[in-house]
Biotite code that builds the C-alpha atoms (Angstrom):
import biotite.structure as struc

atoms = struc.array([
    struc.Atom([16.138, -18.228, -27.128], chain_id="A", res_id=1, res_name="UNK", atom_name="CA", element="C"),
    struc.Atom([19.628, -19.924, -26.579], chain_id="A", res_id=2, res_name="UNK", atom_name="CA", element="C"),
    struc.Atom([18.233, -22.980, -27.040], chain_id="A", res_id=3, res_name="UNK", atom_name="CA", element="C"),
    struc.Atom([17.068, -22.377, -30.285], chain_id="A", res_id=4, res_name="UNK", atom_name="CA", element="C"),
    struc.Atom([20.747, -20.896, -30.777], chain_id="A", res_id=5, res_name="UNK", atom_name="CA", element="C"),
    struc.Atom([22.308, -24.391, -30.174], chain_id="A", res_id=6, res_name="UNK", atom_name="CA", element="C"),
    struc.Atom([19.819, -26.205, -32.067], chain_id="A", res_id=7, res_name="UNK", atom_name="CA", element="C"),
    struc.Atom([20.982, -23.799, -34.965], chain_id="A", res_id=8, res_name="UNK", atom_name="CA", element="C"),
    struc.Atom([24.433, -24.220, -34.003], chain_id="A", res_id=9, res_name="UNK", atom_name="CA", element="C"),
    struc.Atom([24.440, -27.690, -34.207], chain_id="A", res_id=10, res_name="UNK", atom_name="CA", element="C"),
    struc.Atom([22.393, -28.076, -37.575], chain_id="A", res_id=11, res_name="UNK", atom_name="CA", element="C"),
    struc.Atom([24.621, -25.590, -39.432], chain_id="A", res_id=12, res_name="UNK", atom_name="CA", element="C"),
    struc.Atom([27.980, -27.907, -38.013], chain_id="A", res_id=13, res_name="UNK", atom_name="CA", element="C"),
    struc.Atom([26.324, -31.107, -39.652], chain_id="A", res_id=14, res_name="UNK", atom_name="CA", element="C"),
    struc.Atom([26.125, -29.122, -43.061], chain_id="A", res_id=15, res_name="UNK", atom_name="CA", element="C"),
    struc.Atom([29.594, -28.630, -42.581], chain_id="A", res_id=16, res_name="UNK", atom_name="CA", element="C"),
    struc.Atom([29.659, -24.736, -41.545], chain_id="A", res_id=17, res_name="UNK", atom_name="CA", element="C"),
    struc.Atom([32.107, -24.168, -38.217], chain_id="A", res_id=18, res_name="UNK", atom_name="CA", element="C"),
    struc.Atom([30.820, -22.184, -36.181], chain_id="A", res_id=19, res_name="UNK", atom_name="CA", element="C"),
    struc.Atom([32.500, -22.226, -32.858], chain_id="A", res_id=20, res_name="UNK", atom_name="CA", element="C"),
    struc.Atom([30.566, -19.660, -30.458], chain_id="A", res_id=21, res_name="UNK", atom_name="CA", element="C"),
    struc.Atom([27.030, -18.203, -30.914], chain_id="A", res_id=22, res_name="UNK", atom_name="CA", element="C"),
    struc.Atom([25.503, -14.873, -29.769], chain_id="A", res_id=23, res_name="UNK", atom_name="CA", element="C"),
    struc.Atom([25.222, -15.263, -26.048], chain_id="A", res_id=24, res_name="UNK", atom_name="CA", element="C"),
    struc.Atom([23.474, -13.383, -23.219], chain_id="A", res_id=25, res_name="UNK", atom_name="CA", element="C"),
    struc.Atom([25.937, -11.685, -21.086], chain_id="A", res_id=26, res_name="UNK", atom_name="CA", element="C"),
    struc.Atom([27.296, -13.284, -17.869], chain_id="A", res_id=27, res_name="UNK", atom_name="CA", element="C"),
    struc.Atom([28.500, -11.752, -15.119], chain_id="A", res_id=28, res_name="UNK", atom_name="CA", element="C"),
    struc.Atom([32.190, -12.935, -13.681], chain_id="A", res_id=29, res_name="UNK", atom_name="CA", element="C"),
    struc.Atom([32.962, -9.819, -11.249], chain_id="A", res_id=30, res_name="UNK", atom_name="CA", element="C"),
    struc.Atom([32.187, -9.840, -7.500], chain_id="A", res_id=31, res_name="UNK", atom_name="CA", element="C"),
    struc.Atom([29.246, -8.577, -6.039], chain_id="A", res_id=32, res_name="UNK", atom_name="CA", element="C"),
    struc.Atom([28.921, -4.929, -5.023], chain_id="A", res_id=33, res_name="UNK", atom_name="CA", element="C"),
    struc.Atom([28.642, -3.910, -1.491], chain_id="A", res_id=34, res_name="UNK", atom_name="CA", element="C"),
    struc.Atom([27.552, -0.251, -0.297], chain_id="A", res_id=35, res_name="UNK", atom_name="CA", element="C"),
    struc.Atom([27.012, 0.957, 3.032], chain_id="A", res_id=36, res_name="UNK", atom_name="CA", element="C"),
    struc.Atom([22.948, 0.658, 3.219], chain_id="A", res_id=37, res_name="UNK", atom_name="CA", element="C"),
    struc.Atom([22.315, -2.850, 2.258], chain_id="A", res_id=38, res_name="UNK", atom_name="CA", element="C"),
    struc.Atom([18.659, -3.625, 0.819], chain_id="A", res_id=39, res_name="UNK", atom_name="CA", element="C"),
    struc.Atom([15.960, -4.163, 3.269], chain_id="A", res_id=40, res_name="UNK", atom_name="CA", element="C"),
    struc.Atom([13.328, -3.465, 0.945], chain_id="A", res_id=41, res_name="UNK", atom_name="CA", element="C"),
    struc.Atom([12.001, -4.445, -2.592], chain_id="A", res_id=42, res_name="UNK", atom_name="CA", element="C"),
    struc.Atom([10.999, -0.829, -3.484], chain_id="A", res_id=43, res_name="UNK", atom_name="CA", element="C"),
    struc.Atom([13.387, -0.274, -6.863], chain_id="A", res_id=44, res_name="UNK", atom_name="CA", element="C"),
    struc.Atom([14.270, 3.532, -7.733], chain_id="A", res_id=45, res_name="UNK", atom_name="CA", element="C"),
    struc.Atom([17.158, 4.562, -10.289], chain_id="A", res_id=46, res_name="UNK", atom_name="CA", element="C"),
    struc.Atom([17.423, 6.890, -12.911], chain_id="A", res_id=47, res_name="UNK", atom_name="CA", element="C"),
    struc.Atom([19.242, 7.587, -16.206], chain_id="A", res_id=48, res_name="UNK", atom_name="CA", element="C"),
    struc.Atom([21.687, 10.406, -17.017], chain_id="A", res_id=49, res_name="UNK", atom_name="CA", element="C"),
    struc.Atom([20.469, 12.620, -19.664], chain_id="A", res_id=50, res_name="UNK", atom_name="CA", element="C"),
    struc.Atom([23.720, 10.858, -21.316], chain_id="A", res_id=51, res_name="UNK", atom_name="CA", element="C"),
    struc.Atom([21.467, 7.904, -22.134], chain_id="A", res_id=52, res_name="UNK", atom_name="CA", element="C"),
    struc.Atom([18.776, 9.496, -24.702], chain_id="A", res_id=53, res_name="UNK", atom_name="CA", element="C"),
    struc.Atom([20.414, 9.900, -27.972], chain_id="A", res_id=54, res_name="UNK", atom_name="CA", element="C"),
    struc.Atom([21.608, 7.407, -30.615], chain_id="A", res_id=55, res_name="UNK", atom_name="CA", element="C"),
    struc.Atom([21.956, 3.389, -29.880], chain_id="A", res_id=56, res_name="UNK", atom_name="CA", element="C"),
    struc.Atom([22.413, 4.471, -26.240], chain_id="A", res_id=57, res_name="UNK", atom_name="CA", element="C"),
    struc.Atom([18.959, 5.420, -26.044], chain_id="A", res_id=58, res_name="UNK", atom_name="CA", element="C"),
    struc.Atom([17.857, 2.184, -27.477], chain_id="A", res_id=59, res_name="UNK", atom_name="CA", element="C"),
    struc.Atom([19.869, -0.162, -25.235], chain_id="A", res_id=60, res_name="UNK", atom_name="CA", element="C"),
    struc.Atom([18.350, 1.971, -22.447], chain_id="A", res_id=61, res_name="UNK", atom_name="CA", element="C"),
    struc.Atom([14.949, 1.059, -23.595], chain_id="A", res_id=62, res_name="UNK", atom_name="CA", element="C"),
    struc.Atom([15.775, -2.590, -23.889], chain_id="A", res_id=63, res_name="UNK", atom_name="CA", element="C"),
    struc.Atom([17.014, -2.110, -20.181], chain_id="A", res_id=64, res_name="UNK", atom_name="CA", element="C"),
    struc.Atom([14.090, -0.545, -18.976], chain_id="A", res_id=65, res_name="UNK", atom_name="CA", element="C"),
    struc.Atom([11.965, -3.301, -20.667], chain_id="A", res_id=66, res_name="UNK", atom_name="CA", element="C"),
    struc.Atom([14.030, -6.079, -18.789], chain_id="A", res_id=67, res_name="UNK", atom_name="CA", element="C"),
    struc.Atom([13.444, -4.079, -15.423], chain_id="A", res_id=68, res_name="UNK", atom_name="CA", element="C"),
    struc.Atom([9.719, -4.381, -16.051], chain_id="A", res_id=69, res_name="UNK", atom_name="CA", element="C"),
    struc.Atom([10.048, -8.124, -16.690], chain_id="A", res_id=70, res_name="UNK", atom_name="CA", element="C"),
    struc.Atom([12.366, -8.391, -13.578], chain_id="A", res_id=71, res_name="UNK", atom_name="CA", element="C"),
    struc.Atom([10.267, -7.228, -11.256], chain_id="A", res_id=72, res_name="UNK", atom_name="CA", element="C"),
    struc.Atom([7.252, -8.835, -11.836], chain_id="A", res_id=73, res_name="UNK", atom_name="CA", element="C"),
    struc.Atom([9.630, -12.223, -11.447], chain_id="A", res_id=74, res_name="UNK", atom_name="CA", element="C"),
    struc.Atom([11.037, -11.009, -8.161], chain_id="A", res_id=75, res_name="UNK", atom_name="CA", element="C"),
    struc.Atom([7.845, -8.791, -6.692], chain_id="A", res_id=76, res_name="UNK", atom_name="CA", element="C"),
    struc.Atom([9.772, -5.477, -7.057], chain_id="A", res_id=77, res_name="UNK", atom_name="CA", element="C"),
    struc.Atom([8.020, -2.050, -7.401], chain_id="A", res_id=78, res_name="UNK", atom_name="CA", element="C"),
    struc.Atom([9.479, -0.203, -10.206], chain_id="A", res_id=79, res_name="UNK", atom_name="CA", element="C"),
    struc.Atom([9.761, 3.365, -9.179], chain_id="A", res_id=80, res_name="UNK", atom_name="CA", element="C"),
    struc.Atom([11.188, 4.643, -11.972], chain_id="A", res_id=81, res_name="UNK", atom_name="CA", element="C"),
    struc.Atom([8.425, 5.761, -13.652], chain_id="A", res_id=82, res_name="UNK", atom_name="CA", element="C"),
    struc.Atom([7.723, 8.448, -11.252], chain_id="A", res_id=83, res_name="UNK", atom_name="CA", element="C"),
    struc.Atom([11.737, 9.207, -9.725], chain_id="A", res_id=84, res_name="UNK", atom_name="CA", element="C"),
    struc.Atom([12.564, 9.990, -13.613], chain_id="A", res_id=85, res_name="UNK", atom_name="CA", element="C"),
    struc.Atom([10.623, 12.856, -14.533], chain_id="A", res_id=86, res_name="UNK", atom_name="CA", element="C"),
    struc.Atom([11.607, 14.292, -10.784], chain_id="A", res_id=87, res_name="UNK", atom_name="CA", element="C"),
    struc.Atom([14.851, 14.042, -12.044], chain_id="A", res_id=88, res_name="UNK", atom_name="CA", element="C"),
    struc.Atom([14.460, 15.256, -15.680], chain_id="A", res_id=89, res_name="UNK", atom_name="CA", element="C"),
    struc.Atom([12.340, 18.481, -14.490], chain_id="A", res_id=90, res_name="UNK", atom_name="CA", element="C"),
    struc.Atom([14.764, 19.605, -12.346], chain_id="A", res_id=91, res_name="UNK", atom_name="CA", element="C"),
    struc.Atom([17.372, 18.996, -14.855], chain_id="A", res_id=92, res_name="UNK", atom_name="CA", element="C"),
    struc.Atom([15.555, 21.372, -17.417], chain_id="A", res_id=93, res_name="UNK", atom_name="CA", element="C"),
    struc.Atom([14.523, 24.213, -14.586], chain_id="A", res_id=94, res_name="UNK", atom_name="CA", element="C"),
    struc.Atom([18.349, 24.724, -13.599], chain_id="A", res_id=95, res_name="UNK", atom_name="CA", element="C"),
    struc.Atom([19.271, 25.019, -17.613], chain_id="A", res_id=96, res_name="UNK", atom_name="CA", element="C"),
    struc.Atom([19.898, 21.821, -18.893], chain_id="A", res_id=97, res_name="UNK", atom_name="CA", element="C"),
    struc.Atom([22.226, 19.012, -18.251], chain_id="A", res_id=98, res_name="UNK", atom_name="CA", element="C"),
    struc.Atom([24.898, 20.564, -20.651], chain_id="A", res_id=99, res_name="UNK", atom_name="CA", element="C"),
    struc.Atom([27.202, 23.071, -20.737], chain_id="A", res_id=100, res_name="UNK", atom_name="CA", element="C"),
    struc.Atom([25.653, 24.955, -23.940], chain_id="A", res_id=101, res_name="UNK", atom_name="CA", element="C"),
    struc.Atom([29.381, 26.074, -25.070], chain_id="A", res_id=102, res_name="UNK", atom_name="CA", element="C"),
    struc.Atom([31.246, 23.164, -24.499], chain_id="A", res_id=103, res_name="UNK", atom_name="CA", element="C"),
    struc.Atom([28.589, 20.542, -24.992], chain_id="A", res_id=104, res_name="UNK", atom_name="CA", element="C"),
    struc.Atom([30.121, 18.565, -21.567], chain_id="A", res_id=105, res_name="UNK", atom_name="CA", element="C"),
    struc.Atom([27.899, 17.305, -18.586], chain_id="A", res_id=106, res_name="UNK", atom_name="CA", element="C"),
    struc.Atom([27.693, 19.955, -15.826], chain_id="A", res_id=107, res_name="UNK", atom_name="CA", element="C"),
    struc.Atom([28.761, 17.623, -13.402], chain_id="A", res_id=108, res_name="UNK", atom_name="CA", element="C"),
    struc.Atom([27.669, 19.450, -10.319], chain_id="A", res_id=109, res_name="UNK", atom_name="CA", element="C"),
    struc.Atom([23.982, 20.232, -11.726], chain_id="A", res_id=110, res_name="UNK", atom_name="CA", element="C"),
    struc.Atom([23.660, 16.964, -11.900], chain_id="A", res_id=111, res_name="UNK", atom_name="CA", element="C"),
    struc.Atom([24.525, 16.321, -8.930], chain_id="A", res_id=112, res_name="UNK", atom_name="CA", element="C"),
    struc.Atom([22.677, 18.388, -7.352], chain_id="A", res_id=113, res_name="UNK", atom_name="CA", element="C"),
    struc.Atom([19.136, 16.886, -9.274], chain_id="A", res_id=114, res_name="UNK", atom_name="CA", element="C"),
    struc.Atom([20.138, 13.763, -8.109], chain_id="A", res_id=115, res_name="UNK", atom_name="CA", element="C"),
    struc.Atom([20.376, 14.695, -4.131], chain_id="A", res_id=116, res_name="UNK", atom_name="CA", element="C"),
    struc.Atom([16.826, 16.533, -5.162], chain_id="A", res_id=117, res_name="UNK", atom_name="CA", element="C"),
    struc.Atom([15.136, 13.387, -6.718], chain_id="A", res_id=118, res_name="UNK", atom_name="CA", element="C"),
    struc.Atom([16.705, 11.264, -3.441], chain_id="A", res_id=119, res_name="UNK", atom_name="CA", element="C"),
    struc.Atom([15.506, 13.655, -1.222], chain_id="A", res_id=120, res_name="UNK", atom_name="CA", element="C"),
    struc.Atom([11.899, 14.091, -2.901], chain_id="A", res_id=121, res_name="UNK", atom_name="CA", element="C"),
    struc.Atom([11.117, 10.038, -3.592], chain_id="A", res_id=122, res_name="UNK", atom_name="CA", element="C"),
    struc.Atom([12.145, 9.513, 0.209], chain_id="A", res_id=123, res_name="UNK", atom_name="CA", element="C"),
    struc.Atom([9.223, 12.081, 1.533], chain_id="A", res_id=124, res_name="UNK", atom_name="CA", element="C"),
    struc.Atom([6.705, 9.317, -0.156], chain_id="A", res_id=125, res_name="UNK", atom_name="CA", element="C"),
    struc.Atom([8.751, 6.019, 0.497], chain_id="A", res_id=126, res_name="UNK", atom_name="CA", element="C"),
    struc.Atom([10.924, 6.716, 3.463], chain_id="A", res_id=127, res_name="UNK", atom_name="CA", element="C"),
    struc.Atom([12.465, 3.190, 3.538], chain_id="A", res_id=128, res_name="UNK", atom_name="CA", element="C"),
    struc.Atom([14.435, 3.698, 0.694], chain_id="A", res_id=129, res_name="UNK", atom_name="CA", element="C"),
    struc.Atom([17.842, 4.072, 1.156], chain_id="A", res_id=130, res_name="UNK", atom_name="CA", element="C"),
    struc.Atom([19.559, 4.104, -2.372], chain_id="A", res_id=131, res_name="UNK", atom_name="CA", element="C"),
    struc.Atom([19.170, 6.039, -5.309], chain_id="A", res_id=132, res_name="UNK", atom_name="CA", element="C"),
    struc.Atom([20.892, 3.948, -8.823], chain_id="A", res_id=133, res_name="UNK", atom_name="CA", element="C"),
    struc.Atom([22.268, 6.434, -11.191], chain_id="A", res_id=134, res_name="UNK", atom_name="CA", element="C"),
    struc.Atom([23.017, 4.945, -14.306], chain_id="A", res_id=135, res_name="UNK", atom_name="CA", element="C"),
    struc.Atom([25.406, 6.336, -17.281], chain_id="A", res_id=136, res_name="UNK", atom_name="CA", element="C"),
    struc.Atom([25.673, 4.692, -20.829], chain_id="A", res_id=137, res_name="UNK", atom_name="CA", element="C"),
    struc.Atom([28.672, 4.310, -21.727], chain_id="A", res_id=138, res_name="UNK", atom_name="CA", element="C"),
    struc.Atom([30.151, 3.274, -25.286], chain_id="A", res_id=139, res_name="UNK", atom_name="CA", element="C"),
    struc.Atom([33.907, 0.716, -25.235], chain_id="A", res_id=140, res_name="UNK", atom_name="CA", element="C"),
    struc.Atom([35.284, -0.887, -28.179], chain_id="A", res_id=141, res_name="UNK", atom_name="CA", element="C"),
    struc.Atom([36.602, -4.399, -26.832], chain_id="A", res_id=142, res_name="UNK", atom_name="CA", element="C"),
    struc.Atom([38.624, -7.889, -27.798], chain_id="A", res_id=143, res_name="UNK", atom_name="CA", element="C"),
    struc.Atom([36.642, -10.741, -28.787], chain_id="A", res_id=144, res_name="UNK", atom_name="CA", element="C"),
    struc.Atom([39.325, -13.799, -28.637], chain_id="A", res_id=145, res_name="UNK", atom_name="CA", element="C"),
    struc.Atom([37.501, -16.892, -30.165], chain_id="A", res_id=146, res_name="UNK", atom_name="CA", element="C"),
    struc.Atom([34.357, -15.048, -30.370], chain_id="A", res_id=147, res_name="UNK", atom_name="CA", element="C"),
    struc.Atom([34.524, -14.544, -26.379], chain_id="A", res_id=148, res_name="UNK", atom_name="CA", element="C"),
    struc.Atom([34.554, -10.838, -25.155], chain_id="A", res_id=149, res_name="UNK", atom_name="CA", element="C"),
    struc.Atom([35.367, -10.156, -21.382], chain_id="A", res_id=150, res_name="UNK", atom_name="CA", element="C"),
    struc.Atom([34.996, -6.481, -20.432], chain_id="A", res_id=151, res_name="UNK", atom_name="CA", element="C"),
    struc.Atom([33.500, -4.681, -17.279], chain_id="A", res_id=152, res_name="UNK", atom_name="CA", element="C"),
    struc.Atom([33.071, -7.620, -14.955], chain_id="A", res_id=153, res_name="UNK", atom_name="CA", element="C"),
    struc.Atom([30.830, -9.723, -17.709], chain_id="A", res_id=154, res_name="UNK", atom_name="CA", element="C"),
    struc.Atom([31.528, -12.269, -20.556], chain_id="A", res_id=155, res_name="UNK", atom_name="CA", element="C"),
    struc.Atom([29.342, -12.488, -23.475], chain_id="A", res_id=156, res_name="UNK", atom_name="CA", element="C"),
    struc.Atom([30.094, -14.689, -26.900], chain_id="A", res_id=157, res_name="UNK", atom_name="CA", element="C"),
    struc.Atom([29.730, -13.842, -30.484], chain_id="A", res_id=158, res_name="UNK", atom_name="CA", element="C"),
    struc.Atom([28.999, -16.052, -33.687], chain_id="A", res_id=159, res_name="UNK", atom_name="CA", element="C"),
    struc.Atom([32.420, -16.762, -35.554], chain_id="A", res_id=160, res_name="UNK", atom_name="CA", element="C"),
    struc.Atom([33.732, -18.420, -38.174], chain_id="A", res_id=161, res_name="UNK", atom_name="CA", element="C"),
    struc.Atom([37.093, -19.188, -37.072], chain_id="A", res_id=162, res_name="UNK", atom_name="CA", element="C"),
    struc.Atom([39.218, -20.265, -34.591], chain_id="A", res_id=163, res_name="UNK", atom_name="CA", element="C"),
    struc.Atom([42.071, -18.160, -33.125], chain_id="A", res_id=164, res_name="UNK", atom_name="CA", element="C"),
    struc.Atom([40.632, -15.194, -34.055], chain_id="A", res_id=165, res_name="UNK", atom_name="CA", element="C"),
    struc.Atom([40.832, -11.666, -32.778], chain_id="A", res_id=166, res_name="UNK", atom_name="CA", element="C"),
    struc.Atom([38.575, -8.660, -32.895], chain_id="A", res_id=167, res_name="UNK", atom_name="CA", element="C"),
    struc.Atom([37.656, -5.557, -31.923], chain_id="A", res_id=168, res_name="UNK", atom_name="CA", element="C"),
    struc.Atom([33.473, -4.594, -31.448], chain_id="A", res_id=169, res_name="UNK", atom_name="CA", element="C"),
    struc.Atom([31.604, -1.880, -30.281], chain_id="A", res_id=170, res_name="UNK", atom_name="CA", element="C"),
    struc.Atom([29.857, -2.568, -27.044], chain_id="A", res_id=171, res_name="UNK", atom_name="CA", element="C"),
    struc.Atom([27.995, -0.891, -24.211], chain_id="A", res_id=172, res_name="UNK", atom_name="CA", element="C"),
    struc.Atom([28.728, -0.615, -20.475], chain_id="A", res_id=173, res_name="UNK", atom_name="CA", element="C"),
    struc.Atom([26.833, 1.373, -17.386], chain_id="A", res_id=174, res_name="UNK", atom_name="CA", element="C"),
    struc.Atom([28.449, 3.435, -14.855], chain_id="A", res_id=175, res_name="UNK", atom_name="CA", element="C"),
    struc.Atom([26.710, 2.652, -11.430], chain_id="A", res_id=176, res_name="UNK", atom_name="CA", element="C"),
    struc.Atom([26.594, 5.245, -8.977], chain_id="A", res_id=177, res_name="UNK", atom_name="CA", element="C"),
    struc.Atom([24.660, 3.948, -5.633], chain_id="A", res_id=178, res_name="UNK", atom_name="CA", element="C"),
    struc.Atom([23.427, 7.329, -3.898], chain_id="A", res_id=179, res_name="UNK", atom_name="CA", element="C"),
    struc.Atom([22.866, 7.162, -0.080], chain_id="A", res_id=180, res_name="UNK", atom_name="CA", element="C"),
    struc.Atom([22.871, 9.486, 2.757], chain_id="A", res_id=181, res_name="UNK", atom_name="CA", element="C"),
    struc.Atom([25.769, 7.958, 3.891], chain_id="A", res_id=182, res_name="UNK", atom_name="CA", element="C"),
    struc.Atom([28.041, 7.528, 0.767], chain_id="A", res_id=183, res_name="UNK", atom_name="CA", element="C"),
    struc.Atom([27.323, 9.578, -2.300], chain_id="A", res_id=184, res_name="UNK", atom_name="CA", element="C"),
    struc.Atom([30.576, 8.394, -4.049], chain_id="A", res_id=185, res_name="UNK", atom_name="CA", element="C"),
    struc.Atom([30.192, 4.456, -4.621], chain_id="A", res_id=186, res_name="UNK", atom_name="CA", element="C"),
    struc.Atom([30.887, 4.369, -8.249], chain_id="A", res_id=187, res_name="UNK", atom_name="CA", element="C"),
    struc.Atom([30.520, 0.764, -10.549], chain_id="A", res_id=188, res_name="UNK", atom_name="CA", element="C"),
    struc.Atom([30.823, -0.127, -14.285], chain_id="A", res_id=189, res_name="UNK", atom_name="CA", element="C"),
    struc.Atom([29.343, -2.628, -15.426], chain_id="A", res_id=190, res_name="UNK", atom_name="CA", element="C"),
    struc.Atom([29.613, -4.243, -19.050], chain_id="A", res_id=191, res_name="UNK", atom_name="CA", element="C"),
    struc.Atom([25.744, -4.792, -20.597], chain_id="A", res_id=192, res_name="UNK", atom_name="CA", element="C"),
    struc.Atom([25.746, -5.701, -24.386], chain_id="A", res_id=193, res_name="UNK", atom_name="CA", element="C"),
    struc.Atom([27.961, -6.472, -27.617], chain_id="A", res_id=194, res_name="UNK", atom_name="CA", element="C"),
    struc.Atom([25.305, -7.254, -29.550], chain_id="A", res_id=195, res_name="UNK", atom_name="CA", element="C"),
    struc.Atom([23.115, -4.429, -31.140], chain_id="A", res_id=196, res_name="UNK", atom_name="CA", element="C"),
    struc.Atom([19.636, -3.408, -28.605], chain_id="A", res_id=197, res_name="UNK", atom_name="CA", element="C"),
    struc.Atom([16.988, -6.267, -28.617], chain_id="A", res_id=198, res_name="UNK", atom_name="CA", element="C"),
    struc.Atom([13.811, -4.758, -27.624], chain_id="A", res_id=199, res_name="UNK", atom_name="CA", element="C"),
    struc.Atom([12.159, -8.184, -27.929], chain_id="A", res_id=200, res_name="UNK", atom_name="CA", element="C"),
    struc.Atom([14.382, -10.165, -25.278], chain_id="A", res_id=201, res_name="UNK", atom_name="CA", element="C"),
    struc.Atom([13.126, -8.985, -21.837], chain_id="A", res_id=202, res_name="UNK", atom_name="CA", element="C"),
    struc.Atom([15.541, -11.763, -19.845], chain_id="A", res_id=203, res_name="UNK", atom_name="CA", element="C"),
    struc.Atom([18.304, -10.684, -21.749], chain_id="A", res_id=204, res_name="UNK", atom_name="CA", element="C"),
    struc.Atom([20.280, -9.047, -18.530], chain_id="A", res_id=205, res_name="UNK", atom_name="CA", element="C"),
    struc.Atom([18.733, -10.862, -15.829], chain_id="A", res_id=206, res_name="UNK", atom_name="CA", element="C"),
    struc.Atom([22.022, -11.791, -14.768], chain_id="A", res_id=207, res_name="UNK", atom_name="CA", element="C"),
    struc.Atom([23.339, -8.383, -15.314], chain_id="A", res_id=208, res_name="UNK", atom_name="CA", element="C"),
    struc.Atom([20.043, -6.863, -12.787], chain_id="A", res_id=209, res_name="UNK", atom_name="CA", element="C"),
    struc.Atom([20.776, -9.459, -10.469], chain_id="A", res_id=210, res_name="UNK", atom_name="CA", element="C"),
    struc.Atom([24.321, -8.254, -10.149], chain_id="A", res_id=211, res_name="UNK", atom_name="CA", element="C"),
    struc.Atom([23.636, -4.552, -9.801], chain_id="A", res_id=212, res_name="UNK", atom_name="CA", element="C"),
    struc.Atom([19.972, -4.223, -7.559], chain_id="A", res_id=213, res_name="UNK", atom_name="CA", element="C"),
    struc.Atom([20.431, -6.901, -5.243], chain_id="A", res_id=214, res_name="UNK", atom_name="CA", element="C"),
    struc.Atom([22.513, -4.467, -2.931], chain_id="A", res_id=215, res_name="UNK", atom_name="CA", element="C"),
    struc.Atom([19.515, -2.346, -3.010], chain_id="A", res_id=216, res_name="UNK", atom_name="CA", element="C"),
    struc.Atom([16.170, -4.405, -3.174], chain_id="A", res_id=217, res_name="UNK", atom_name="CA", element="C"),
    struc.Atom([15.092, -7.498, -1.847], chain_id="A", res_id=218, res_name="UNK", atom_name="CA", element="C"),
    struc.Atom([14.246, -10.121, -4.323], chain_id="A", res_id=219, res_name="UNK", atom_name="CA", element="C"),
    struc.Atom([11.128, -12.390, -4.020], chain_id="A", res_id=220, res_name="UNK", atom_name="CA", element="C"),
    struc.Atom([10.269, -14.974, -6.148], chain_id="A", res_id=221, res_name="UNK", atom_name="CA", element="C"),
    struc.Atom([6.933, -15.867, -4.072], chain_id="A", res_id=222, res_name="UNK", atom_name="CA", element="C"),
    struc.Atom([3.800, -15.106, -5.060], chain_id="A", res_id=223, res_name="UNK", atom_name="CA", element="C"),
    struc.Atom([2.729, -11.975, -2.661], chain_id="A", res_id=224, res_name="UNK", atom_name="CA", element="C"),
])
């Protein structure tokens, strides 16, 4: 898909339009993440907060969940999500709800209590896994200098018009929390998207999954 960006980018300059960046996947700049349990396995399991299913949140969170499909074919992963989800979800819903039904916040400690549940419960079947990924959606408004954004540990490019120009966008990032038995308080964000949710792209945060599983799953490119 980029390179048909270029190949656009570099027609439209001929015709005499100047365009100086072009919508970009984003690419991740930060460190990588260390947590106490390193990955010895390539069994995947995280979960989203109930924070993730309304509005554009819940579409980026689709898009996400499509690229995790994608990813672990590539790298032999097994996708556990489908099943460490719904543990998560039910228990959400038997204890009341995720929110606070006067204030409309996030009971916090609920939560956190389904989470040490759905750890606890997808270890009885798969007893080599050692972290749980709890992921939050969370919404930013960022500057784009030049049509280059750099938020969150990623940078990602835009399509403008102009040089020397400054901007403020809408954009998504994910709060990481990597749940172990040994350290339930390693908290990441992460920047994902500028761009509005592509649920055609399926690579579009390869980089992005690299960045944030390979503390917790092996990756494999060979053919099992």
């Amino acid at each position: 898909m980029i390179k048909h960006m270029v190949v656009i980018i570099v027609l439209l300059n001929l015709v005499g339009c100047k365009l100086f960046q072009y919508n970009s996947d984003p690419k991740v700049i930060a460190n990588g993440i260390t947590i106490a349990k390193p990955a010895t396995h390539s069994n995947l399991a995280y979960i989203w907060l109930p924070t993730a299913n309304t509005g554009n949140k819940a579409l980026y969170r689709e898009a996400f969940d499509n690229n995790v499909i994608n990813f672990s074919k590539k790298y032999n992963l097994t996708n556990l999500n489908p099943k460490v989800q719904p543990m998560f979800d039910n228990f959400i819903i038997e204890q009341g709800g995720a929110f606070n039904t006067k204030t409309g916040k996030l009971e916090s400690e609920r939560v956190q209590a389904a989470i040490q549940f759905t750890f606890n419960s997808i270890k009885q079947t798969y007893p080599n896994i050692g972290n749980l990924l709890v992921i939050h959606p969370k919404e930013n408004s960022i500057k784009i200098v030049d049509g280059t954004a750099t938020w969150d540990g990623v940078e990602q490019h835009v399509l403008t018009r102009s040089r020397d120009s400054v901007e403020f966008r809408p954009a998504i990032s994910i709060a990481l929390q990597y749940y172990n038995d040994v350290e339930k308080n390693n908290f990441h964000e992460v920047g994902l998207d500028l761009h509005a949710p592509d649920l055609t792209d399926n690579d579009k945060y390869e980089q992005i999954l690299k960045h944030i599983l390979t503390p917790i799953v092996l990756l494999n490119t060979k053919v099992k």
